[in-house]
C-alpha positions, 0 to 999 in steps of 0.5 A: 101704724107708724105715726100713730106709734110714733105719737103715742111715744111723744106724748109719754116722754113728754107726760114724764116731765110734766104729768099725765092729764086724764083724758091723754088717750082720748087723741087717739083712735079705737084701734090697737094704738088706742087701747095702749094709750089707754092702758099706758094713761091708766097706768100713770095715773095711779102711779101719779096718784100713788106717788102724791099720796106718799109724798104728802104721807112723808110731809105729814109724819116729818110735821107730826111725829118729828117735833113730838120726838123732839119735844120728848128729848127735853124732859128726857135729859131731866129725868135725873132730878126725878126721884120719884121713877126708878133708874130703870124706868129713866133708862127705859124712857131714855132709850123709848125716845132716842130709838124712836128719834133715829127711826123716825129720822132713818124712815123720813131720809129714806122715803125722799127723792133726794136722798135717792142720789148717789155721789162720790165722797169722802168717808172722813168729813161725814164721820167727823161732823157727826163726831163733833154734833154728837150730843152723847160724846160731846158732853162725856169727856171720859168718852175714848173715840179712836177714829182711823179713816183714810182722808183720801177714803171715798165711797159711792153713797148718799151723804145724808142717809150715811150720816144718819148710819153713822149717828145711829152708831155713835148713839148706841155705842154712847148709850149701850157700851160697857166701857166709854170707848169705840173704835172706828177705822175703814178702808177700801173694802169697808167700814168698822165700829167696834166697842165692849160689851159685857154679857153679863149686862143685858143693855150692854149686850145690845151694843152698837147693834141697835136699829140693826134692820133701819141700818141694813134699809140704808146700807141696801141703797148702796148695795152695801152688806152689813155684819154684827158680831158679838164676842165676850167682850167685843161688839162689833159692826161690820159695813162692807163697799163690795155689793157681792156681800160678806166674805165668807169663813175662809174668805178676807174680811171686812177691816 
């Protein structure tokens, strides 16, 4: 009973690295042993098969929908010359393509296997290169972008799904904010966007909070939690490091 055991434990470590063939259980006999693997080779199987059907589902929609989105920005920085939409129909057009740009991007980074990784990095270098590529900020001189990190600052993350977080703000806050400013600053404990908002604007009232739950998707992958907090003129984004959660009324908070 042992070898047989013993064997079957070989063959699924080795079928790990390499894959399990259909028919891997037919070396084994009819006996106890034998329907394990056979149940164990079932399994496999259909994870296999699950797992080639999401990998070619991510490659499909990163073929398909990523060139479109991309192709819609272009006319969509031209509807100014358009005279005969309205402004809120350009707005609204504007805003379609970039939420529909930055969740195809969040899905796509969150469905592959390399972005699973976890290392140790520095927060200040991602935040200044997504700062510097920003289209929105580059191009808005009047943009006031206050940047308090910690050189030193280094989190457990993925820098790739990190960067698409941070993009995603800067959008927002390029797009929504009700004055052309925002504040970013972080310590140990956590990160915080911060810009204006006025209730009386309906988009700006939106603020940096759009995506909110493709932001909370990638802050789960880090066991990070995430706060918004709206006052009469302030919005604010919390994300906190610690993965017991936010702090609660009386507890410290976020910076």
């Amino acid at each position: 009973m042992v070898l047989p055991l013993r064997r079957l434990t070989e063959t699924v470590n080795a079928a790990k690295r390499s894959g399990v063939e259909a028919g891997f259980a037919d070396r084994f006999g009819e006996d106890e042993v034998g329907f394990l693997a056979g149940t164990i080779e079932s399994s496999m199987v259909h994870l296999q098969s699950a797992l080639a059907r999401e990998k070619d589902f991510t490659r499909d929609v990163s073929h398909e929908l990523r060139t479109p989105a991309a192709v819609l920005t272009l006319p969509a920085d031209e509807l100014d010359r358009e005279k005969h939409l309205s402004a809120p129909s350009k707005e609204l057009f504007r805003n379609t393509v970039i939420k529909l740009d930055q969740t195809i991007k969040t899905l796509l980074a969150l469905a592959r296997q390399e972005n699973i990784a976890l290392q140790e990095t520095a927060l200040l270098p991602i935040l200044e290169e997504c700062i510097i590529n920003h289209f929105e900020l580059a191009n808005n001189a009047a943009f006031d972008l206050q940047l308090a990190v910690p050189a030193h600052l280094k989190v457990i993350c993925n820098p790739h799904l990190v960067a698409i977080l941070c993009d995603n703000v800067l959008t927002n806050a390029g797009r929504y904010a009700s004055e052309p400013w925002l504040r970013i600053q972080a310590d140990a404990e956590g990160l915080l966007f911060e810009n204006a908002t006025a209730t009386e604007t309906p988009d700006a009232t939106k603020g940096i909070g759009q995506g909110m739950s493709l932001m909370q998707r990638v802050c789960d992958r880090f066991q990070w939690w995430l706060t918004v907090e709206r006052t009469p003129t302030r919005y604010r984004v919390r994300i906190g490091f610690a993965p017991s959660g936010p702090p609660d009324q009386t507890g410290k908070a976020a910076p």
